[in-house]
C-alpha positions in Angstrom: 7.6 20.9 0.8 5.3 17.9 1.7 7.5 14.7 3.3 5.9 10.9 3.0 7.9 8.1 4.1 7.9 4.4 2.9 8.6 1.5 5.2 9.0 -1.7 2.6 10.7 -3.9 0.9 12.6 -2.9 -1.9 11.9 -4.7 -5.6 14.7 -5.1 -7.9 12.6 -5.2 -10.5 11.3 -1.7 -9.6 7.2 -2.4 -10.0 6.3 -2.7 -6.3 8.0 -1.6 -3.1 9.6 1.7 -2.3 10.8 1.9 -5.9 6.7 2.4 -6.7 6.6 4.3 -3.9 9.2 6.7 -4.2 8.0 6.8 -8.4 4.2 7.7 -6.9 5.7 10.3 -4.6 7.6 12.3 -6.5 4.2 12.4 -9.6 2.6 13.8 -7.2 4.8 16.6 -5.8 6.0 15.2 -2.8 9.4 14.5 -1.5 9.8 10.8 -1.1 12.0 9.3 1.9 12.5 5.6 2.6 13.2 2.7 5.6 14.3 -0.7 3.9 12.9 -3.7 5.7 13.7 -6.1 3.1 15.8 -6.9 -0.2 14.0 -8.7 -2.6 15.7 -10.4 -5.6 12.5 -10.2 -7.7 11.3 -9.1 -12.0 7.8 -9.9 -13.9 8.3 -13.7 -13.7 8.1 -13.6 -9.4 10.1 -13.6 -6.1 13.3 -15.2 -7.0 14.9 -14.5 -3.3 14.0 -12.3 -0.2 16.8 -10.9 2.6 15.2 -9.0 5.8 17.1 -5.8 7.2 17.8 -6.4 10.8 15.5 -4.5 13.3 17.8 -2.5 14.6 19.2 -0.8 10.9 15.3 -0.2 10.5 14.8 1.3 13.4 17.7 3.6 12.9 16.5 4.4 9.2 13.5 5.5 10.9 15.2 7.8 13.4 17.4 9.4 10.6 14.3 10.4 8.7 12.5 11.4 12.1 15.1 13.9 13.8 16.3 15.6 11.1 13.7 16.1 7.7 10.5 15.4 9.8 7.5 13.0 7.9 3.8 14.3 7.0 2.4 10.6 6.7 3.6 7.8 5.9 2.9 3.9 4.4 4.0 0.4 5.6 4.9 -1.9 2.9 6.3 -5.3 3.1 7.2 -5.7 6.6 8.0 -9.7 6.5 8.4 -10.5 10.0 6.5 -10.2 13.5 9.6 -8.7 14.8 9.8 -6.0 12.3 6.5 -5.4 12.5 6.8 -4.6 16.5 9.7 -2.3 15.7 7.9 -0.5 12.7 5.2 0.2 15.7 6.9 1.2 18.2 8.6 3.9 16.1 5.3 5.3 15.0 4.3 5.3 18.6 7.5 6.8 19.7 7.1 10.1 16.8 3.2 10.6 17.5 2.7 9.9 13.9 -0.9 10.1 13.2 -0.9 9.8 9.1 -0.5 6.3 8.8 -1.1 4.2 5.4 -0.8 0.7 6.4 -0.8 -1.6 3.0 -0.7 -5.4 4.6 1.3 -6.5 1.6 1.6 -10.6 2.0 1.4 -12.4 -1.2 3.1 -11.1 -4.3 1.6 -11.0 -8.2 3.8 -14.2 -8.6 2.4 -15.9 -5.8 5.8 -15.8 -3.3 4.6 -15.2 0.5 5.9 -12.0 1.5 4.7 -12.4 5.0 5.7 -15.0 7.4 2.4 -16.5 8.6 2.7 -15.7 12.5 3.5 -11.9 11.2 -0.1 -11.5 10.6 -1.1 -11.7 14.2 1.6 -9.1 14.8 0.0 -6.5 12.6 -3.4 -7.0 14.3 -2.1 -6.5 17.2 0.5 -4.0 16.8 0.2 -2.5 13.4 -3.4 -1.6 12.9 -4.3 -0.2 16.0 -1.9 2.7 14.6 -3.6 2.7 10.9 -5.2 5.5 9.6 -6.0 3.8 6.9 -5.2 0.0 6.2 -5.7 -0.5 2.5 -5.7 -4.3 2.1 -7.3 -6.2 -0.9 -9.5 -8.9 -1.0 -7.5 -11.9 -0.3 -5.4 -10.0 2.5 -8.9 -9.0 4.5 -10.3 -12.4 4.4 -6.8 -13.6 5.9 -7.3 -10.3 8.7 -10.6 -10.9 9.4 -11.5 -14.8 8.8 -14.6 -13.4 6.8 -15.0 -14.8 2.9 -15.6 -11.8 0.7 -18.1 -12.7 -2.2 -20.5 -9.7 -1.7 -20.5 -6.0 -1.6 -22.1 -7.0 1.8 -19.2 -9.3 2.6 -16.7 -6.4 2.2 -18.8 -4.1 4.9 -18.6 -6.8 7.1 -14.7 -7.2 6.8 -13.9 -3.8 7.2 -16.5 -3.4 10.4 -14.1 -6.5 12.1 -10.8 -4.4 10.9 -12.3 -1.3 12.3 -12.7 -3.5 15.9 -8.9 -3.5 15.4 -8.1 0.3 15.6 -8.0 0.9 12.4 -9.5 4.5 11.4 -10.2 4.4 7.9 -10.7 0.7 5.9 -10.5 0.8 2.0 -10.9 -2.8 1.0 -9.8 -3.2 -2.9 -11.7 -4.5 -5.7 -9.3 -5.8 -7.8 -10.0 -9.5 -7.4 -14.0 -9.0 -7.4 -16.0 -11.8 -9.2 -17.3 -8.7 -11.5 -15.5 -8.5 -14.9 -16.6 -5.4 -16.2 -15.7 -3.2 -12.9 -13.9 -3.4 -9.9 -15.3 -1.6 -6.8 -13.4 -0.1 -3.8 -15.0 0.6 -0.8 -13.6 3.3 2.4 -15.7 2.4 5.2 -14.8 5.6 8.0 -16.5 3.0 11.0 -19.4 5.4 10.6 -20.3 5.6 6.8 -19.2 4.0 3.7 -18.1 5.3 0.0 -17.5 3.3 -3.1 -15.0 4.0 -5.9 -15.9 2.0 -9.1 -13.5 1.5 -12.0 -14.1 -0.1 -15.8 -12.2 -3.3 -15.3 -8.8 -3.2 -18.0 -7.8 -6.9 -19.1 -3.8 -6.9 -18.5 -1.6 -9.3 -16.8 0.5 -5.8 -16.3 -0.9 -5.0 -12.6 2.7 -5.4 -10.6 3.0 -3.1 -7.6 -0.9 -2.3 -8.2 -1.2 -1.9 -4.6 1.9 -0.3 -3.4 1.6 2.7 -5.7 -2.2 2.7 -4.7 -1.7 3.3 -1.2 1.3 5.2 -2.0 -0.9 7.6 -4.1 -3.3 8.1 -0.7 0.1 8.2 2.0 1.3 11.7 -1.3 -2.6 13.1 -0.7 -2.1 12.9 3.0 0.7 14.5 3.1 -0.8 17.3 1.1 -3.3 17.9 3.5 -5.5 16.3 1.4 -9.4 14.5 3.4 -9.4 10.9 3.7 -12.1 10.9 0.3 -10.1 13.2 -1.8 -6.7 11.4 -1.7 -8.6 7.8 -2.0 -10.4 9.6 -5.2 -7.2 10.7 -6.5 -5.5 7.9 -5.4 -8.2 6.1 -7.5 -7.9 7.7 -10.6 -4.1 7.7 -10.5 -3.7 3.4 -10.4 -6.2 3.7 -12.7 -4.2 5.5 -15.3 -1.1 3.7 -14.5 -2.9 0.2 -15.3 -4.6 1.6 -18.3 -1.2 2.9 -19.6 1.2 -0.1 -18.5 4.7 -0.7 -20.1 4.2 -4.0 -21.4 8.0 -5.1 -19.9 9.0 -8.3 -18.7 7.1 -11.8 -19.7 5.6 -12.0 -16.4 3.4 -9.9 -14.2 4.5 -6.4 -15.4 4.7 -3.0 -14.0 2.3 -0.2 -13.9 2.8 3.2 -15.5 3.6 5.9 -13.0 4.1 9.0 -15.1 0.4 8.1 -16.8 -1.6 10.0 -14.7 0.7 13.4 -15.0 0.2 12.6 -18.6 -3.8 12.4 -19.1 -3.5 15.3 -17.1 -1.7 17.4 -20.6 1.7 17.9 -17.5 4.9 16.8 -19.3 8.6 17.6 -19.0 
């Protein structure tokens, strides 16, 4: 039995956060476990309210997963403030984990800041030297790095500075690319890089696009799965899920997370 852990904020609206984390894990075979930094009051239309967990009942979250079901890898979600980001670190340190998905979540599809501005200093200095991969997309690695993405060329660049960080693995999304007809990842290893291109699918329905993303990669870890393969797979399942969306709420709304299982011909 394969173990992944979230550590996020939860979305009432159950799109984005652990509740597309825990939705990813469990299409994918592996047992889903959780640490709440943050309540968000939140649907299709936006961010209607947001209520951090106090450091100390994350930490022990954490520990409750740690000592007694063990993690294979596991994903950083919303983490809101520098303070929680520091404990969030410190208890990777502390467990050795080496399968980290770090997903600098900041702005949501609505446009609320989910990340208190002098947080982002905190996860370059604490957070990504403990990546193994930091999955941001274009908007988030200009604010990392300083460097305006407009190129395939631009992108390289950006994830060069976040491998300067620590960071192992750098998968810089292309959802927001200038190109309308595809949208182009790219997993830069510090040593080569890999591009995963998608057809482009016109829908306002892309909630929690990157949350079950990297959520998809933290399952494939888990599984034993190389840095390529779970990116790939984690490519094709978003993929699905945004070419198969619900159409619910009037707002941004949320993707399909049982699409993937069926294109696949796997049903209940």
């Amino acid at each position: 039995m394969y173990k992944a852990l979230t550590i996020a904020g939860s979305d009432s609206g159950g799109g984005a956060g652990v509740q597309a984390d825990l939705k990813t894990f469990q299409e994918l075979n592996v047992f889903g476990m959780t640490a709440i930094t943050a309540v968000t009051a939140q649907n299709t239309l936006g961010v209607q309210g947001v209520q951090a967990i106090s450091k100390e009942m994350i930490a022990s979250q954490i520990d409750s997963v740690a000592v007694d079901l063990g993690v294979d890898a596991l994903k950083t979600g919303m983490l809101f403030s520098s303070e929680i980001i520091q404990t969030v670190a410190e208890k990777i340190q502390q467990y050795g984990w080496e399968k980290v998905v770090v997903d600098p979540v900041m702005i949501a599809k609505g446009g609320a800041t989910l990340l208190q501005q002098e947080a982002i200093t905190a996860v370059k200095e604490y957070l990504l030297p403990q990546a193994y991969i930091v999955t941001p997309n274009i908007p988030e690695a200009e604010e990392l790095t300083g460097i305006i993405i407009q190129t395939e060329a631009d992108k390289l660049a950006a994830a060069k500075k976040l491998i300067d960080f620590g960071v192992k693995h750098v998968i810089i999304k292309g959802g927001h690319d200038s190109d309308v007809n595809e949208a182009v990842d790219l997993l830069f290893d510090g040593h080569h890089s890999y591009t995963f291109t998608s057809q482009r699918i016109q829908t306002k329905n892309t909630h929690g696009t990157g949350c079950t993303f990297s959520a998809a990669i933290t399952a494939c870890l888990a599984k034993g799965l190389s840095v390529y393969d779970a990116v790939s797979l984690a490519k094709s399942f978003i993929t699905a899920a945004i070419e198969e969306n619900l159409e619910l709420g009037t707002g941004h709304g949320p993707t399909n997370h049982w699409a993937f299982k069926q294109k696949a011909g796997i049903s209940c």
